[in-house]
MARTOR-139953 format. One record per residue (C-alpha): residue number from 1; residue in three letters; x, y, z. Coordinates in nm, 2 decimals. Example, Ala and Ser with C-alpha at 12.3 -4.5 7.8 and 13.67 -1.06 7.14 Angstrom:
2
PT | k | r | xx | yy | zz
PT | 1 | Ala | 1.23 | -0.45 | 0.78
PT | 2 | Ser | 1.37 | -0.11 | 0.71
END
This chain:
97
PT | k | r | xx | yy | zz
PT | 1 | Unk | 2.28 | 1.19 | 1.39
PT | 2 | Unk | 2.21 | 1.13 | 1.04
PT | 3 | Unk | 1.96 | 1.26 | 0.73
PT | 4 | Unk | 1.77 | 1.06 | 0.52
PT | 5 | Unk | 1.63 | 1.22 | 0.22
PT | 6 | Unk | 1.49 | 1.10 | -0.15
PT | 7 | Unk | 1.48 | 1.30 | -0.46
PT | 8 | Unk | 1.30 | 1.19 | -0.74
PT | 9 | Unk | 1.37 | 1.22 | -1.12
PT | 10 | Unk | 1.21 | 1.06 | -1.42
PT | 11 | Unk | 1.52 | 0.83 | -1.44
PT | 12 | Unk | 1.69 | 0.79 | -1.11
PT | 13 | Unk | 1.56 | 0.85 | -0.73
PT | 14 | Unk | 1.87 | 0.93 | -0.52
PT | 15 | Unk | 1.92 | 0.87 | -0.11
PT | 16 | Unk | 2.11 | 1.13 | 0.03
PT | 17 | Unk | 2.25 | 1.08 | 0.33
PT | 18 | Unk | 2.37 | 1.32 | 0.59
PT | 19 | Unk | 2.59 | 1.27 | 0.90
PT | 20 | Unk | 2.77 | 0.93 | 1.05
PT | 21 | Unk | 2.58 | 0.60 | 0.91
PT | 22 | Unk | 2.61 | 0.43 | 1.29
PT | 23 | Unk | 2.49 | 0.08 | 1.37
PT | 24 | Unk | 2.17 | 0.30 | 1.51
PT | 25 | Unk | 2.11 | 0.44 | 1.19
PT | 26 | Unk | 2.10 | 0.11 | 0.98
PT | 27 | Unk | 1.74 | -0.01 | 1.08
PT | 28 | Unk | 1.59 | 0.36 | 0.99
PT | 29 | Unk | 1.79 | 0.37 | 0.63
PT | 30 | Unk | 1.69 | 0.00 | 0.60
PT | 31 | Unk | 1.34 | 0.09 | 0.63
PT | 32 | Unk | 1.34 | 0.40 | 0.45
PT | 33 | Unk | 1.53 | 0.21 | 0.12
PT | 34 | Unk | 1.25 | -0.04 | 0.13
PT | 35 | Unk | 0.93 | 0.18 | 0.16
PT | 36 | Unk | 1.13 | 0.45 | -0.09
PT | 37 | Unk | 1.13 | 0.09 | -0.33
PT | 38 | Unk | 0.92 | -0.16 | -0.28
PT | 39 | Unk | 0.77 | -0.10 | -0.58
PT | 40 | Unk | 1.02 | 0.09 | -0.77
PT | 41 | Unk | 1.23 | -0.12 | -1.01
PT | 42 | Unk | 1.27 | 0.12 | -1.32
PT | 43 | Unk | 1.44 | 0.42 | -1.23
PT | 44 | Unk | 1.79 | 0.39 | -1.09
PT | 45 | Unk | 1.92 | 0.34 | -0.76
PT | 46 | Unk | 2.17 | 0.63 | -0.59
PT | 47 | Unk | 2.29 | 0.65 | -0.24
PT | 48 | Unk | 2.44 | 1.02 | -0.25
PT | 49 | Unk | 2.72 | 0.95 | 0.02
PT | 50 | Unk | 2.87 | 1.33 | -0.05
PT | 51 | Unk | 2.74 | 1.43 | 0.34
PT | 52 | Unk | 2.84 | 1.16 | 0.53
PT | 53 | Unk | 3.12 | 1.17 | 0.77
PT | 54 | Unk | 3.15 | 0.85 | 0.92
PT | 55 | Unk | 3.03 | 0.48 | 0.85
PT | 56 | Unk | 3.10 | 0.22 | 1.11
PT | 57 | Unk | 3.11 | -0.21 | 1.01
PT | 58 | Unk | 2.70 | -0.20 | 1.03
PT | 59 | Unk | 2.71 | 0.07 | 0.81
PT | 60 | Unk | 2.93 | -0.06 | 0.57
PT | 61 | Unk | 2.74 | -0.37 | 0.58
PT | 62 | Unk | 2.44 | -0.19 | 0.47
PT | 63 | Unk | 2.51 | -0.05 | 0.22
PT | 64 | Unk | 2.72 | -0.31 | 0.09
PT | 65 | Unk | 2.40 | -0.50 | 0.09
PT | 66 | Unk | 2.21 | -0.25 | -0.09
PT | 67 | Unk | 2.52 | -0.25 | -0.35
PT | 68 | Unk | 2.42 | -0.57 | -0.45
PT | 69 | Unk | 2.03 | -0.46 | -0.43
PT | 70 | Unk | 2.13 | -0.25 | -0.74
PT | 71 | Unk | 2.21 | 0.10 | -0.59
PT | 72 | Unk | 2.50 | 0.31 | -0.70
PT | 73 | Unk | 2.68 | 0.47 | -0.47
PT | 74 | Unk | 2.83 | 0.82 | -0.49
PT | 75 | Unk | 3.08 | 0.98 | -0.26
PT | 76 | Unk | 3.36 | 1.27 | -0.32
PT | 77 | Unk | 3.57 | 1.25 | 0.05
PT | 78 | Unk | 3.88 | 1.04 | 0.05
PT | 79 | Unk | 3.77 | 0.82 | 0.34
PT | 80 | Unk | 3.38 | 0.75 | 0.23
PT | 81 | Unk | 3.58 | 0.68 | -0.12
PT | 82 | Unk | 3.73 | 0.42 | 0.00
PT | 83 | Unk | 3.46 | 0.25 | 0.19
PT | 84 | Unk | 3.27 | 0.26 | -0.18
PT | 85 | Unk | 3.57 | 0.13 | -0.35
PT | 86 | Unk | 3.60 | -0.19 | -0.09
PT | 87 | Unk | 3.20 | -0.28 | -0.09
PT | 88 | Unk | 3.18 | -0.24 | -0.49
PT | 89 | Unk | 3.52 | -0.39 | -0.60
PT | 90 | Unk | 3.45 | -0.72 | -0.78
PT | 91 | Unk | 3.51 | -1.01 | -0.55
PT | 92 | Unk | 3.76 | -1.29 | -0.73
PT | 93 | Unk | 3.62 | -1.65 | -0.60
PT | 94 | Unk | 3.90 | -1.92 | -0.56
PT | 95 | Unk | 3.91 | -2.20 | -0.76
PT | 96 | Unk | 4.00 | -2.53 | -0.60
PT | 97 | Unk | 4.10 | -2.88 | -0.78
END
C-alpha cells in the first residue's frame, strides 16, 4: 500500500510518499508526478521519502528517473538512504582510446 500526497509552498511542492514504492505503485506516482507538473517548472522539486519502507528495482527505477527530471530526494532511514545515495551519485563515464 502506498500514499501519495503534494504540499505546496511558494518555492518548492514536495511528494510525500508513504508505504513500500512496489512495481504496482510506479504507474500511479508516475502519473501523479506528471499531472502534479506538467506545468510546473519554477518551484522546486521534493520527493519526501521519510515514510517509505520499502522500494523494489521498479521503484528505484522511478525515482531514479525523476532524479534526473530535477526532483530532490529526501530520506532519514538507513536503507531508503542508500537507495538515494545510489540513484543520485554522479555516474563516472569511461574513456576509451
Amino acid at each position: 500500500m502506498m500514499k501519495i500526497t503534494a504540499e505546496h509552498s511558494a518555492q518548492t511542492v514536495t511528494v510525500k510518499l508513504e508505504g513500500a514504492l512496489t512495481q504496482e505503485w510506479v504507474r500511479e506516482l508516475l502519473l501523479f508526478w506528471h499531472e502534479t507538473f506538467v506545468f510546473e517548472r519554477e518551484r522546486t522539486r521534493r520527493i519526501d521519502l521519510r515514510e517509505v519502507t520499502f522500494v523494489d528495482e521498479a521503484g528505484k527505477a522511478l525515482l531514479a528517473l525523476l532524479h534526473r527530471d530535477g526532483a530532490e530526494l529526501l530520506a532519514t532511514d538507513l536503507l531508503i538512504k542508500t537507495i538515494v545515495a545510489e540513484i543520485t551519485r554522479p555516474h563516472l563515464l569511461e574513456h576509451r582510446n
